[in-house]
N, C-alpha and C positions, 0 to 999 in steps of 0.2 A: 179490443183496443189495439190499434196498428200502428208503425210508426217510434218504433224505440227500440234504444240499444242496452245491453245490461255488462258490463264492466268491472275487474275484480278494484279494489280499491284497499288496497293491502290483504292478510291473512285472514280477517276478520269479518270483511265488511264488501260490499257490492252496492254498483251506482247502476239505478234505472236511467236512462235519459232520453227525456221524449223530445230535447228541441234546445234551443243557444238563444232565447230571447226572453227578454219580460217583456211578459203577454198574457192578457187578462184568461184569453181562451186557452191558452196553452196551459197556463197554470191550472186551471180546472179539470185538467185533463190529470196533470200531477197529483193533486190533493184524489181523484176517482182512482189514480193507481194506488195510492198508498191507503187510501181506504179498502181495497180490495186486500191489499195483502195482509192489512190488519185482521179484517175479518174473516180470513181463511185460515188463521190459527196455525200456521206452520211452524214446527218443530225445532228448537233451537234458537229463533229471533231472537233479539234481543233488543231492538231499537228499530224504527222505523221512520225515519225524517224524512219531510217533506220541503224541497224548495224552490226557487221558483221555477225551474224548468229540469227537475230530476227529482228520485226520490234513494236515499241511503239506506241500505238495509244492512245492520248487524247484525253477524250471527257466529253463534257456536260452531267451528269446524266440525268438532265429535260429533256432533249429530247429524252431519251430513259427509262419514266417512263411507265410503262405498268402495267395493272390491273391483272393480273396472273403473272408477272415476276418480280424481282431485274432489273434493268439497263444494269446492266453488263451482264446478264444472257439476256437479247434479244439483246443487241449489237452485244455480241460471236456469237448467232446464226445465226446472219444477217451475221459476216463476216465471219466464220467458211462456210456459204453456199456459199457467193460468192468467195472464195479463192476456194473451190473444185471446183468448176466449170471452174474456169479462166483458159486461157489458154495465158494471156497475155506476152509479154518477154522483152527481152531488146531492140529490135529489132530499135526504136528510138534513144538510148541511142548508140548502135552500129557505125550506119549510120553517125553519128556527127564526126565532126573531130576532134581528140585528141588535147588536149588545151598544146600547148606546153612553157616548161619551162624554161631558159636560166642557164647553171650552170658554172660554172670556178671550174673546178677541183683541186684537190690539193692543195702543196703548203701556204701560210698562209690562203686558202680558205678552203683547208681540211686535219685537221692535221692528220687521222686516213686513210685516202687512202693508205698508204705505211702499216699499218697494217693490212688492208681490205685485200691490195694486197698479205701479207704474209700469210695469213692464206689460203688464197684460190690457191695458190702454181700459184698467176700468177701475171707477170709484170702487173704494174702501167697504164700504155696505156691501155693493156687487161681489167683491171677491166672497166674504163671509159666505152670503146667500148662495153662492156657488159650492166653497166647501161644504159648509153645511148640508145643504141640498143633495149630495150624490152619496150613495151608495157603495161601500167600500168593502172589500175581500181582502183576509189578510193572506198575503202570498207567503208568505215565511219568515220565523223571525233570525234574527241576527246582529252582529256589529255587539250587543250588549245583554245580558239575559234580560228578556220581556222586551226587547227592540221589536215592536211589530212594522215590516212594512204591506203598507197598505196601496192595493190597485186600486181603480175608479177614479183616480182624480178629476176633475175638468180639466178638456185638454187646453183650455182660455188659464188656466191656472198654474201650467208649467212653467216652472222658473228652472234658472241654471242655481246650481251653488253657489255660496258666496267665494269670493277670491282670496278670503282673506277668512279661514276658520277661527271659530270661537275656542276659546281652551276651555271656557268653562260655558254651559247650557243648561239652564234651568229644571231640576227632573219635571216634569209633567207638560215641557214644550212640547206643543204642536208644531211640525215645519214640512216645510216640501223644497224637496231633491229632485228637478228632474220632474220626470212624470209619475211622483211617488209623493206619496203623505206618510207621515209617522209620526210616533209621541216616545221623547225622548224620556225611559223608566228612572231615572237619574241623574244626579246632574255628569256631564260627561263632556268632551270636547267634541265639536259636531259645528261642518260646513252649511248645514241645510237653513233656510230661510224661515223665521220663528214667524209665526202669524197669528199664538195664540198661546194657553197653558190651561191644562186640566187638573183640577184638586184630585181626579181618582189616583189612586196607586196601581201603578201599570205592573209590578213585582215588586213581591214581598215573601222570602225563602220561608217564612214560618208559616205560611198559606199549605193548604193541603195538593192547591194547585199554586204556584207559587205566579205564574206569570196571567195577570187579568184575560189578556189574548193570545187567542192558538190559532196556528194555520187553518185554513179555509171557511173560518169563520167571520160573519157579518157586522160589519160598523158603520154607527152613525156617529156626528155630530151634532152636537146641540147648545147654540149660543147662548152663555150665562151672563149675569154683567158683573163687577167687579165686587160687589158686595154681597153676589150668591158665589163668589169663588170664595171669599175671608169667612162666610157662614157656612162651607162646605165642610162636611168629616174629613178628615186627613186617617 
């Protein structure tokens, strides 16, 4: 793996960075780096983040005190060597089956699908059938615990932000920022354009895994209508 720089990020912590863009390819490069360092079990980590175009590694100075070297300056080199060498990928993360998501489009579930739909110069059905339809990677979460945002959008379905933010956003909105999809885990204040809401619970702390979705893992959509979202489990 070529092409990245490794970075102290205070006393504690160090930043992998493979690149300055969201990008579906780049990111998959990030999620094979931080899969590699997960699975070489090195000494003193303590946290391993993955985002969209770098990857955070925390760790224990003590354990990487060395009689010629700073901490940080033999940790880099430790992982600086096994990142060149790796040739690990997503090739796990692939294989799994895409975690899919229930939506009810439109209507009092998405008040911004009829704008979605005008800017992208297509009927209301088309846009759905387009979200719905693609294939989505979650690049990293953020903004909120269990905010997943999501690559693969259709690029016919890029919207800008609204001009004028919501203070308050339904938990389980669907919307698109940009050339990004996400599902708002709560209700929260959020710019993005609502196209839809899902009854799953995206985070919930008393979960063994608290947040539904994790980095480099698979999403679908899957259109409900408004009477399988009121008969869904909460």
């Amino acid at each position: 793996m070529n092409g990245f720089t490794i970075a102290a990020l205070g006393d504690e912590a160090l930043l992998v960075v493979l690149g300055d863009a969201i990008d579906a390819a780049l990111n998959a490069r990030v999620h094979a780096a931080a899969a590699t360092l997960r699975a070489t079990n090195l000494p003193g980590i303590n946290d391993v983040t993955a985002a969209y175009a770098s990857v955070c590694v925390r760790y224990d100075p003590a354990q990487w005190q060395m009689p010629d070297r700073a901490p940080f300056e033999a940790l880099r080199a430790r992982i600086d060597a096994l990142l060149r060498a790796a040739t690990i990928g997503l090739v796990a993360e692939q294989a799994r089956a895409p975690i899919e998501i229930p939506v009810c489009y439109g209507g009092d579930y998405g008040a911004d699908l009829g704008q979605v739909a005008a800017h992208a110069g297509l009927s209301q059905a088309d846009v759905i059938a387009a979200h719905a339809g693609a294939d989505y990677r979650v690049a990293m979460l953020g903004f909120a615990p269990g905010f997943a945002y999501l690559l693969g959008l259709d690029p016919r379905l890029h919207a800008p932000r609204r001009a004028q933010p919501r203070t308050r956003v339904p938990a389980g909105s669907v919307a698109i920022g940009g050339a990004q999809t996400g599902i708002y885990p709560r209700e929260l204040p959020g710019g993005w354009q609502i196209i839809g809401r899902t009854p799953a619970c995206l985070f919930d702390a008393t979960r063994d895994a608290p947040a539904l979705l994790a980095p480099g893992q698979r999403v679908r959509f899957r259109p409900i209508s408004a009477a399988q979202f009121a008969a869904a489990p909460r």
